[in-house]
VMD Tcl script that draws the C-alpha trace (Angstrom):
set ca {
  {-64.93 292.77 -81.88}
  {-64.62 296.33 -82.31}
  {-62.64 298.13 -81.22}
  {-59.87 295.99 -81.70}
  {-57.74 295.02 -78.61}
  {-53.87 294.23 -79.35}
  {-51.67 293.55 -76.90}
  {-47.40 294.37 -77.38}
  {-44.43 291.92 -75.50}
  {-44.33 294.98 -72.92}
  {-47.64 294.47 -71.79}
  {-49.37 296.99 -72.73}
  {-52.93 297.17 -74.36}
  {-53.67 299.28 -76.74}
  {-57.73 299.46 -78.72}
  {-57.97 300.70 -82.25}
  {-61.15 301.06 -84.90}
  {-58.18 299.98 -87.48}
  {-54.94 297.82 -88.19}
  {-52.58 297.13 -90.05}
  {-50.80 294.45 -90.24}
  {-46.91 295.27 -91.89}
  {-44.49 292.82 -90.03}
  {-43.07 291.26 -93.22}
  {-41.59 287.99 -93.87}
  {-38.32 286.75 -92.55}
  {-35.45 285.19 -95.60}
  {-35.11 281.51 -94.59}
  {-31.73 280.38 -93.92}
  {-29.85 277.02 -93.57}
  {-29.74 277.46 -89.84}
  {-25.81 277.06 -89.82}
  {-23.29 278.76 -87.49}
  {-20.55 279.81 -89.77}
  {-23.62 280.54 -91.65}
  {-24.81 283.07 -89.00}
  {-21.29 284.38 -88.57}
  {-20.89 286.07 -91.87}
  {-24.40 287.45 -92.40}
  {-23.43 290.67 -94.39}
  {-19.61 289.67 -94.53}
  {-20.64 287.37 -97.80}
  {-23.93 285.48 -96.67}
  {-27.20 287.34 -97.90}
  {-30.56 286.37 -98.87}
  {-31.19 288.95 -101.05}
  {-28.98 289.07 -104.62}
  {-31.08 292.13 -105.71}
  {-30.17 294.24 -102.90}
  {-26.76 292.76 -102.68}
  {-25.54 291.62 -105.58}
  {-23.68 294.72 -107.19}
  {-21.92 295.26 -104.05}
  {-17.69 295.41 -104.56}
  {-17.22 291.62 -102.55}
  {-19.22 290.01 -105.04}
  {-18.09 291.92 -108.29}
  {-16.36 289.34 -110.81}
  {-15.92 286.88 -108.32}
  {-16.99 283.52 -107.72}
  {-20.55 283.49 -106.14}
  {-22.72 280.43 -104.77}
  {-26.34 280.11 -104.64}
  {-28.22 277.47 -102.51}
  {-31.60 276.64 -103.49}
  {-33.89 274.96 -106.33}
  {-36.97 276.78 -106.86}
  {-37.48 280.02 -109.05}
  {-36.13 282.20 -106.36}
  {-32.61 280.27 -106.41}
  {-32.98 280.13 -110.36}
  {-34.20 283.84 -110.25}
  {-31.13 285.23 -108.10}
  {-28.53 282.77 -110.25}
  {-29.67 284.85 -112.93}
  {-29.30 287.87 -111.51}
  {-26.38 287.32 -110.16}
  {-24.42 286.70 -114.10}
  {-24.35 290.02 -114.31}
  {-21.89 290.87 -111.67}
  {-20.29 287.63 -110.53}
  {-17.30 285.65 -112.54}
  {-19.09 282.41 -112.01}
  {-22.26 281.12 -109.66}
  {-22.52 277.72 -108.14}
  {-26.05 276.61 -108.01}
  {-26.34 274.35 -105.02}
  {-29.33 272.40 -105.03}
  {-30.21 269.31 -103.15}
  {-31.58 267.30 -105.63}
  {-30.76 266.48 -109.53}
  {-33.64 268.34 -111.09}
  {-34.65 272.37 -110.24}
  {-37.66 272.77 -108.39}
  {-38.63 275.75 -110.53}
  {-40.38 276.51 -113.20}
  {-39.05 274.70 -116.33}
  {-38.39 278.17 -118.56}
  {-36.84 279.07 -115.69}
  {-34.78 276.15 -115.02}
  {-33.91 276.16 -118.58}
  {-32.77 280.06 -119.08}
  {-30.43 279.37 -115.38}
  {-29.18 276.37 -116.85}
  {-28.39 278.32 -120.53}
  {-26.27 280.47 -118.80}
  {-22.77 280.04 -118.99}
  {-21.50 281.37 -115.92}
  {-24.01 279.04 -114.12}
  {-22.75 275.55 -112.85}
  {-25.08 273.37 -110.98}
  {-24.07 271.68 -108.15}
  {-26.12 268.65 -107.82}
  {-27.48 266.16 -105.45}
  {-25.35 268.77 -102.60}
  {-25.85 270.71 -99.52}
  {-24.01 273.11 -98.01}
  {-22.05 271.77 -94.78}
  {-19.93 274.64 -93.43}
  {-19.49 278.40 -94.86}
  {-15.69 279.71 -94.86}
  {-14.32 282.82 -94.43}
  {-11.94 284.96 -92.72}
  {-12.68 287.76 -89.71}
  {-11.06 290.75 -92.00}
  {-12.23 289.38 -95.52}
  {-15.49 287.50 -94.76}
  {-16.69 284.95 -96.98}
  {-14.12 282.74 -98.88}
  {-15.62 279.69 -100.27}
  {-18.18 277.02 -98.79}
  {-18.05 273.57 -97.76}
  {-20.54 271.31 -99.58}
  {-21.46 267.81 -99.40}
  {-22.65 265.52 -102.17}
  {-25.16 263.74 -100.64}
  {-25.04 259.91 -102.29}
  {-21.45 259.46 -102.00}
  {-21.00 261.83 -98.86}
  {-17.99 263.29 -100.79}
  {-16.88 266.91 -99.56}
  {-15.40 269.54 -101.83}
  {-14.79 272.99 -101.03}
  {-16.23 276.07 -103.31}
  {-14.25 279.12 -103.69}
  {-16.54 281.97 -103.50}
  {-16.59 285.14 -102.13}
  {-20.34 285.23 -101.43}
  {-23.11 282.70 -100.74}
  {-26.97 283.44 -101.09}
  {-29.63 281.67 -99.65}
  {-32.45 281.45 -101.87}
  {-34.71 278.88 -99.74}
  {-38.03 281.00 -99.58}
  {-39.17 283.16 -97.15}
  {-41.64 282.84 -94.36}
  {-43.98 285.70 -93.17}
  {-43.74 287.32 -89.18}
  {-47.97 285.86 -88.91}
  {-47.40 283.65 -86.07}
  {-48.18 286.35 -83.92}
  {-51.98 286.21 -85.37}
  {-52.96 282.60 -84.71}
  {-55.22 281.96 -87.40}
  {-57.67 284.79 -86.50}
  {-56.53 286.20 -90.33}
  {-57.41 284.30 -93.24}
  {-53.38 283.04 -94.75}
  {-52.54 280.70 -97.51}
  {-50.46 277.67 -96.81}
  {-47.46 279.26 -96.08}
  {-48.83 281.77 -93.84}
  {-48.69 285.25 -95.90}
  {-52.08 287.37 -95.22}
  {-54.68 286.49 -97.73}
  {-55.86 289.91 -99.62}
  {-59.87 289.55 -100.09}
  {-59.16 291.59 -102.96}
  {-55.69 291.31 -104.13}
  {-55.83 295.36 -105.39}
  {-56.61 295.96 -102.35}
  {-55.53 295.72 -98.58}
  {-58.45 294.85 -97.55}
  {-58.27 291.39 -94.69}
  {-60.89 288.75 -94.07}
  {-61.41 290.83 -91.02}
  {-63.37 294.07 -91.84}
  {-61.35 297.57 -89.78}
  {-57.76 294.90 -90.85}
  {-55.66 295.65 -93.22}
  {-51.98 294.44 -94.32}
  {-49.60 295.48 -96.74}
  {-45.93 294.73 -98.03}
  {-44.48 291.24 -97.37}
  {-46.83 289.86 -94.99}
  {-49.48 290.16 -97.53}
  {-46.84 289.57 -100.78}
  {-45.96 285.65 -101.97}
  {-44.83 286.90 -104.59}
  {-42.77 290.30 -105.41}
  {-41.26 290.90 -101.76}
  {-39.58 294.21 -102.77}
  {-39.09 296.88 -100.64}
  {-40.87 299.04 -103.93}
  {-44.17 296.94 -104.20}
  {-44.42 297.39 -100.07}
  {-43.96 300.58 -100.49}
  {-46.47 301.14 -103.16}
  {-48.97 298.87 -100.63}
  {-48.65 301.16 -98.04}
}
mol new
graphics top color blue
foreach p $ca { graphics top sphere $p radius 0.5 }
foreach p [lrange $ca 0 end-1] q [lrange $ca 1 end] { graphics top cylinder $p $q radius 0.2 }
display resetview
């Protein structure tokens, strides 16, 4: 009902004709420690925003992930990195199959399959040496040198907070009612960048949304 009543983690109330909702979506991760330890010392989730940096230039890179984001940031990743490890879980890619097939092409590209990723190494001073994976039929270890990892396992979208009183898809981004618009299943409520974007999630096209 109008006017909207939202209510903050301080406590406080605040009423509004209009909202919008902007709280973007959070890059999944593999939930490990080491993992967690070298966020921006090697670990990222992002390869566009990351991937020309001077760590990760003509060296050994690994990706984890099989779906068109992993295949997408593989990709992107040739063009900087000596060579990138595609770790992926099963024996097949998730993604798309023309873009399975142009990662795959690529000759700097060697797929790990049938693997996970058990431990991330590294050192305090130079971050991110080389990762620990596991194949998982034979349980046989081997150890990746890379100076970079990049977790390309999806991303899920800050809506929790909402409990279902927005219309979302199945992963929980923001259904547009028309997608050139902002416009919510809620008349006054409105959302824009990554909450709202399955799709793109660049900071340009959220910026261009808002």
């Amino acid at each position: 009902k109008r006017p909207f009543t939202l209510k903050d983690s301080a406590g406080n109330t605040i009423q509004a004709h209009t909202v919008v909702i902007a709280t973007g979506a959070s890059a999944n991760y593999l939930g490990l420690e080491s993992e967690n330890k070298y966020k921006n010392f090697g670990v990222s989730a992002c390869a566009v925003c990351d991937g020309a940096l001077p760590r990760f230039r003509n060296n050994p890179l690994g990706v984890v992930g099989g779906g068109d984001s992993a295949a997408e940031e593989a990709s992107y990743l040739t063009k900087f990195a000596s060579k990138v490890y595609l770790v992926h879980r099963r024996d097949k890619l998730r993604a798309s199959p023309i873009m399975a097939e142009r990662v795959l092409a690529n000759a700097k590209v060697e797929p790990v399959w049938n693997s996970a990723v058990e431990e991330v190494l590294g050192e305090d001073e130079k971050g991110v040496t080389g990762v620990r994976v596991k194949h998982l039929q034979s349980n046989e270890q081997r150890t990746i040198v890379a100076t970079g990892m990049f977790a390309a396992i999806g991303h899920t979208p800050n809506t929790k907070f909402l409990r279902g009183q927005l219309q979302t898809d199945d992963k929980g981004f923001v259904v547009l009612k028309d997608p050139y618009r902002t416009t919510t299943s809620i008349d006054g409520v409105f959302a824009a960048g990554d909450v709202a974007d399955p799709i793109y999630k660049q900071a340009i096209t959220a910026a261009g949304m808002a």
